[in-house]
C-alpha angles and dihedrals in degrees: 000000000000114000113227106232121207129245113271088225094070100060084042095054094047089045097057080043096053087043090054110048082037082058105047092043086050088053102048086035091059092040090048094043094043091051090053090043094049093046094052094052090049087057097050088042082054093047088043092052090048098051095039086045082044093053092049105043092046088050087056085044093055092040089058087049095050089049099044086052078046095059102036090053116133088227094076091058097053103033123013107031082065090045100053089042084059121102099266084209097060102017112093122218109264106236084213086057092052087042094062091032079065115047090045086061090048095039088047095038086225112163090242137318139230131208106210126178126215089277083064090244121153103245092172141342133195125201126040112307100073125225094320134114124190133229093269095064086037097069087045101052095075088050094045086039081052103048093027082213124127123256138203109207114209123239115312138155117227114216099174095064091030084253114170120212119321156128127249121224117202119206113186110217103234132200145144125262134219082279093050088240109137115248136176110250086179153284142311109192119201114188109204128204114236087204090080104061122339087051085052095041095055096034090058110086105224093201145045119277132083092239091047100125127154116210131207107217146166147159130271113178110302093342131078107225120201114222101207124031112271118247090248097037102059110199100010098104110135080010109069115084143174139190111266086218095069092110084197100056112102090215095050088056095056083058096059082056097243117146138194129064122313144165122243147119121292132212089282097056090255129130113241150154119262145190120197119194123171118222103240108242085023140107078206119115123193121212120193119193156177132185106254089220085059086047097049098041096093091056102039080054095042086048094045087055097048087046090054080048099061098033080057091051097045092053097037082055084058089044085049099052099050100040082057083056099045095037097089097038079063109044089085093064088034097083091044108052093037113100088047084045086055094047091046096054085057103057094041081054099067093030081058092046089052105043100033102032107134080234132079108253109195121182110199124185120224092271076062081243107146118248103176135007129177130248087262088060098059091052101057095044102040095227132130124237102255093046087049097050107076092027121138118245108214079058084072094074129064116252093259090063114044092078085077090053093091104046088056105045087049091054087046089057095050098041100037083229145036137176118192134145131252148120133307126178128221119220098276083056096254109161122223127164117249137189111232129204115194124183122165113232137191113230116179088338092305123104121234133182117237121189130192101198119182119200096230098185096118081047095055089046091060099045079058094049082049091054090037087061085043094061089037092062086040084058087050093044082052088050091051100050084050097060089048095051083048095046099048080049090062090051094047084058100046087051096047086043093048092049087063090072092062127085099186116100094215099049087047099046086045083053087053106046098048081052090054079048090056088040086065106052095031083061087053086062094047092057098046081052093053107040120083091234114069107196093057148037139207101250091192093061089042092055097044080053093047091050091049098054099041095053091044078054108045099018113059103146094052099239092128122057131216113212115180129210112180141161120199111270130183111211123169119221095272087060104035102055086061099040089048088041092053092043097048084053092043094057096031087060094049089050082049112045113006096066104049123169090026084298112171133221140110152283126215114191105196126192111193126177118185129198094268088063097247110142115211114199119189141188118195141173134181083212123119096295152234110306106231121274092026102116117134112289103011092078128056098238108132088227099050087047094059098042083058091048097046093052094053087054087053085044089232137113146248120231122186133199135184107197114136089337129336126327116187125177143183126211133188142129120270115247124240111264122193121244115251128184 
């Protein structure tokens, strides 16, 4: 019987029609899904550009605060505002005064600072660069002297004292006349180096993608200078400029003051997508930025893969066609031929597993000498076959590897089968890290190894870019305790500023002692900031920071001595801002009341830990001592009440003693920490 075949003009014509309509559904898909990618890069590179924008400007923020507390501190009153009236030829440098001056540079973490009077003359400095300014801070004194506000210079280098990048902070010493009208007695200047928070803060990327960077600009006359080296322009930070007239530079377009998200060509030549924000107060301006070909990635591979799609189709539609053609003109040899075609697809089958397979497939005689390897094989090591048949296995390996070969090959023989991970070579002796599944098989009566090695250095990759996000969130959790720490500051300074505008002792001493309170628990942020593990801190360190801070607060004339005993502890955050809190009453009330009539003596602070895991944690004094019956919670006094109430949070217990002074301990059992590397 003759089979009717079918025109040759019908399969044509489907297939043009199938081209077409595949082709007018690729195009609107790529311009619909160009438009939504672009806009949502445009929205991370938004969100990037605020919170970068939000970080800077609330650090500059921070720094004018510091510097207006600074400036409103009692201290100058009493002690610098004489010292600076004083003849600079004939006065001498109050060690109190370079003491303060000090520890403001190392609390603040500030380079170095300089104490300057109205003539512009340098009375005192603390930090590295001597009692010298540059010309920079020069040209800003008369207007600081003028405003008596404080001011925040941008980045600049200073030649003349060998300065590296930074930025200069003014402080106006302020203080009252005979009139009682304020006046500025001069100026403390605090340079601050960028590298400690506004460099991290643009280098981190803030969103997904290998090309994100974020970029500090502004201008300078006709050219755009960039304030931190780019990520692609190592050491060029304060050196690489660009003309301010290039319409297509992203910077250049911050400068113009437009906002928002456009395309252009960055400093490298390349398009990209770009954000521009302004810092308010600032003649800063942050660019964020991607590479448009990293954008657009996704989509050019999602489109190449719809493209190989269609041309399969299309060419599956004109298989299928023939083989319908051809399909009855076969039916007759099919049955015949059936049962060997089945065999044979067997057998292809396995010899396709095995050549083609996306894994590595080794056969190694009992001398570990390959006898077979796969196509894949051949690939990943670079070998030919016949180099690679014959080829001992444990030469597979690096040297620093092969020591492990035994150990391996001993489990797999008592097991019948292994998988572990190591490292094989190429032929050019490049080194990558494989898995390796072993079995043992019987072939014939004779045993073979065979091995199933997959090359897992994309897998690896990816376990990096994992660890990578992990310390990223560890950096936001930093940032976090900081602000906190920051915030709870604030707080400390309004109270201390709201207690001025009482004349009564005992509401201002109320005002005092809830912002040593805040002192306490705001330290215990700090710390956590600080330390490289996050869920602890050392208590010790924290305790040797509080009492610090409380006696360079309350003793100033040295009569009373601090002596500190202390093992290493370990306390997290829900254990350490009672424990502070306890410890800040319990020294507060021995300044108070155990020295009376400038009586001096002496405080020990002692941390004990025992094997059992119970802290002590003891306050004593050889002052006057404790009256009978005043023990915490038994007596109304606001600090004792909340000592008592802050041990039984802590689920521990008071004990006081009166031998030879006060003794007052606190007891309680140590939490469980978890171990961290």
């Amino acid at each position: 019987m003759k089979i009717p075949r079918s025109p040759v003009l019908v399969p044509l014509l489907l297939f043009i029609v199938l081209l077409l309509l595949a082709s007018a559904a690729g195009w609107i898909y790529y311009s619909q899904s160009k438009e939504q990618i672009l806009a949502t890069a445009a929205a991370n590179l938004n969100a990037v550009g605020n919170l970068k924008v939000s970080l800077l400007d609330g650090w500059r923020r921070e720094r004018l605060r510091d510097a207006a507390i600074i400036s409103a501190n009692p201290f100058n009153q009493a002690m610098i505002i004489p010292f600076l009236e004083a003849d600079p030829a004939v006065s001498t440098a109050d060690p109190r005064i370079k003491a303060w001056l000090d520890s403001l540079v190392k609390a603040k973490g500030y380079m170095d600072a300089v104490l300057l009077d109205t003539d512009g003359r340098v009375r005192m400095a603390s930090g590295s660069s001597g009692p010298v300014i540059g010309t920079n801070a020069e040209e800003t004194i008369d207007r600081v002297l003028a405003t008596g506000e404080p001011y925040l210079s941008g980045f600049h280098t200073s030649s003349e004292i060998g300065l590296k990048a930074h930025l200069d902070l003014y402080a106006p010493v302020s203080g009252r006349g005979p009139d009682g009208k304020v006046s500025c007695d001069g100026i403390f200047l605090f340079r601050i180096d960028p590298a400690d928070f506004l460099i991290p803060t643009m280098r981190s990327r803030g969103a997904p993608g290998r090309s994100v960077e974020t970029l500090l600009v502004r201008r300078e006359g006709d050219d755009i200078l960039f304030l931190q080296d780019p990520r692609f322009r190592p050491d060029s930070g304060l050196k690489l400029r660009l003309p301010a007239a290039e319409a297509d530079l992203p910077a250049s377009m911050a400068e113009r003051e437009k906002n928002g998200a456009f395309e252009g060509t960055d400093y490298r030549g390349v398009r990209v997508l770009s954000a521009l924000k302004a810092v308010p107060g600032t003649s800063w301006r942050v660019v964020a930025q991607e590479d448009l070909s990293e954008i657009l990635e996704p989509l050019l591979a999602r489109m190449s893969s719809f493209v190989s799609m269609i041309i399969i189709l299309c060419f599956g539609t004109g298989v299928m066609l023939l083989f319908w053609i051809k399909r009855r003109e076969a039916a007759y040899f099919r049955k015949q031929y059936e049962i060997e075609h089945d065999r044979l697809a067997l057998v292809q089958h396995f010899e396709y597993l095995h050549k083609y397979a996306n894994d590595i497939v080794i056969l190694a005689d009992r001398d570990h000498r390959v006898i077979e390897a796969n196509d894949r094989a051949l690939a990943v090591y670079g070998f030919s076959r016949a180099e690679l048949i014959g080829f001992r296995v444990p030469d597979l390996r690096p040297w620093e590897a092969r020591a492990d070969f035994p150990r391996h090959l001993e489990e797999a023989e008592k097991t019948g089968s292994l998988i572990f991970e190591t490292r094989h070579r190429d032929k050019d002796g490049i080194a990558f890290p494989v898995e390796v599944s072993l079995r043992l098989i019987d072939i014939g009566g004779a045993r073979y190894h065979q091995a199933i090695i997959r090359d897992i250095r994309e897998r690896k990759r990816a376990e990096k870019r994992i660890l990578d996000a992990l310390r990223e969130k560890e950096v936001l959790l930093r940032e976090i305790h900081h602000r906190v720490k920051n915030n709870m500051q604030v707080i400390s300074s309004l109270l201390r500023l709201q207690s001025a505008r009482f004349t009564e002792a005992e509401v201002r001493e109320a005002f005092l002692e809830s912002q040593g309170r805040i002192k306490s628990m705001a330290l215990v942020h700090e710390k956590l900031y600080m330390t490289k593990d996050l869920s602890r801190i050392d208590f010790a360190d924290y305790i040797k920071s509080l009492t610090s801070t409380i006696f360079a607060s309350h003793e100033e004339d040295g009569r009373i001595a601090l002596k500190l005993d202390l093992d290493k502890v370990y306390l997290d955050i829900n254990t350490a801002v009672p424990c502070g809190l306890i410890l800040n009453e319990l020294i507060l009330n021995a300044l108070k009341h155990a020295f009376p009539n400038n009586r001096r003596g002496r405080i020990r602070v002692e941390l004990r830990e025992n094997e059992k895991e119970i802290i002590r944690l003891t306050v004593r004094d050889d002052g006057i001592g404790l009256p009978e019956g005043c023990k915490p919670g038994k007596v109304e006094s606001l600090g004792f009440q909340i000592i008592a109430l802050l041990a039984e949070q802590l689920r521990g217990w008071i004990d006081v003693r009166r031998e030879g002074g006060a003794a007052i301990s606190l007891w309680f059992k140590l939490p469980s920490v978890p171990e961290t590397n």
